[in-house]
C-alpha positions as CSV (number, residue, x, y, z in Angstrom):
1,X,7.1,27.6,-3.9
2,X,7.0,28.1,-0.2
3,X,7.6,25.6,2.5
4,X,5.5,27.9,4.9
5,X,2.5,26.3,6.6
6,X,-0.3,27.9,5.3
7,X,-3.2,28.6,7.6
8,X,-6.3,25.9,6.2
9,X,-8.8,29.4,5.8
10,X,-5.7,31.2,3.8
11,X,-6.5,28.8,0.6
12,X,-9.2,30.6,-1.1
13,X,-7.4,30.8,-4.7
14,X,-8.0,27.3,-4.5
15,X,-11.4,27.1,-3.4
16,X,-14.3,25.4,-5.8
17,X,-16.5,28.1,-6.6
18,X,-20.1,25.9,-6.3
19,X,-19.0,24.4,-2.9
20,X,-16.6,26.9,-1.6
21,X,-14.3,23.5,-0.1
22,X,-10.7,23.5,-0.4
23,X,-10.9,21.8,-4.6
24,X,-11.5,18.1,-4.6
25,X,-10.2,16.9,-8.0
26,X,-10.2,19.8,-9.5
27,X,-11.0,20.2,-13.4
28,X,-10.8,23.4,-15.8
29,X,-13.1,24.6,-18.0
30,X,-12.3,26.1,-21.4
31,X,-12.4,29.5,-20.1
32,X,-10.5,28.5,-17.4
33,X,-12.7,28.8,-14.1
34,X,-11.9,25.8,-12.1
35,X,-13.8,23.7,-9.8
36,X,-14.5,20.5,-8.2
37,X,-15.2,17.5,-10.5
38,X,-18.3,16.5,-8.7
39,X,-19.8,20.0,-8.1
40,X,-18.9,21.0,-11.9
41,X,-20.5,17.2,-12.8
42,X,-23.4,18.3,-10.8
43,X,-23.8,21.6,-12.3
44,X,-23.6,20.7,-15.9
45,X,-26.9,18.3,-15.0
46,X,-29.2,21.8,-14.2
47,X,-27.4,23.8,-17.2
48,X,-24.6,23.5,-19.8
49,X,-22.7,26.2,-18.8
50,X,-19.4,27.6,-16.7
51,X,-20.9,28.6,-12.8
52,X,-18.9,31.9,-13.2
53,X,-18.8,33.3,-16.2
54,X,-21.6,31.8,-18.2
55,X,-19.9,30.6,-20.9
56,X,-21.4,27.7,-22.6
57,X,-20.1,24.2,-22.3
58,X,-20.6,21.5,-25.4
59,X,-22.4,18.6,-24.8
60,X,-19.9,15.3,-24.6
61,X,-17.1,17.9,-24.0
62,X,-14.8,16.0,-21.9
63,X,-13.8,18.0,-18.7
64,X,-9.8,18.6,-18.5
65,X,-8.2,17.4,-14.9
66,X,-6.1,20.4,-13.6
67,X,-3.4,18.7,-13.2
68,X,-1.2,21.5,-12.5
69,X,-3.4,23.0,-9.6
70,X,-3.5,19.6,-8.0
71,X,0.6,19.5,-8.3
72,X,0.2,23.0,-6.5
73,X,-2.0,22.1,-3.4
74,X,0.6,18.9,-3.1
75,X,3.2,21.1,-2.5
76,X,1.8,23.6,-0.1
77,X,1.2,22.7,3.5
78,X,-1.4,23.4,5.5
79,X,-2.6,23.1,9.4
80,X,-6.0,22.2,10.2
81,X,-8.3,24.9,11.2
82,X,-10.3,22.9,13.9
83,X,-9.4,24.2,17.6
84,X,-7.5,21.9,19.4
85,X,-5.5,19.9,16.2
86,X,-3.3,21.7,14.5
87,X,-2.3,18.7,12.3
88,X,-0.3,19.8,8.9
89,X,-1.1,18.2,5.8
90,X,-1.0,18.8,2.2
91,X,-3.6,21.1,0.7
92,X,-4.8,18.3,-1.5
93,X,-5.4,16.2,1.4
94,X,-7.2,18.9,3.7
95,X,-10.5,17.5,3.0
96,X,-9.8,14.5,3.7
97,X,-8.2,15.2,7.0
98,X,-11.3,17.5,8.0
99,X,-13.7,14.6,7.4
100,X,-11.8,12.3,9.9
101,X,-10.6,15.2,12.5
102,X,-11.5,14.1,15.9
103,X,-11.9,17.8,16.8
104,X,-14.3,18.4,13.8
105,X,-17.4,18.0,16.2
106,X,-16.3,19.8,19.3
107,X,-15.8,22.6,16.8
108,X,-18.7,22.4,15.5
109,X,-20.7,22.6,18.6
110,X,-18.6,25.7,20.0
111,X,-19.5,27.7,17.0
112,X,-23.4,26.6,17.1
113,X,-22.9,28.0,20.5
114,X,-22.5,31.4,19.4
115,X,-25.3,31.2,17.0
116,X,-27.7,34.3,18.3
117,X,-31.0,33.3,20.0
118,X,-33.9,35.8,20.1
119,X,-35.0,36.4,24.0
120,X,-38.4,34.3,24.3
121,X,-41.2,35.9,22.3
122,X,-39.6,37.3,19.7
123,X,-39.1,35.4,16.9
């Protein structure tokens, strides 16, 4: 495993499929797809099947932590991809870090600024 720092949008192999967030306690399906434990909780609520592929999940099945990816993201470090920090953290603790940045909402508002507006009239 690499002691590189990772850039925060170079993480996609470990990105939850429903959300498409860094995985937040991830869990594995029997046919392997992998995804947060709350988004996968909150999908099996609409329909009892993998998000992915389709394949069908049994009722009461109990949902297997993925132990090994979180060992993974604990190992690999990654720096924050809001302008202006540049703090490096573990990829298992990039969420939490984003939801407590200080420059999360000057981000934020930079990139709302170069949201397109029609000239007046055209809508």
């Amino acid at each position: 495993m690499s002691s590189a720092v990772r850039s925060a949008d170079d993480v996609s192999d470990f990105e939850c499929a429903i959300c498409q967030e860094v995985l937040k306690e991830p869990v594995r399906l029997t046919c392997a797809h992998v995804f947060c434990a709350e988004c996968l909780a909150a999908a099996m609520r609409i329909k009892a099947e993998c998000p992915v592929c389709r394949a069908k999940v049994q009722p009461g099945v109990h949902l297997q932590p993925a132990r090994d990816l979180e060992r993974q993201m604990e190992g690999i470090r990654v720096r924050c991809s809001y302008k202006g920090c540049g703090v490096v953290v573990a990829l298992s603790k990039l969420r939490a870090h984003q939801a407590s940045c200080r420059y999360a909402a000057a981000d934020a508002s930079e990139a709302a600024s170069h949201v397109f507006k029609a000239p007046e009239g055209h809508h």
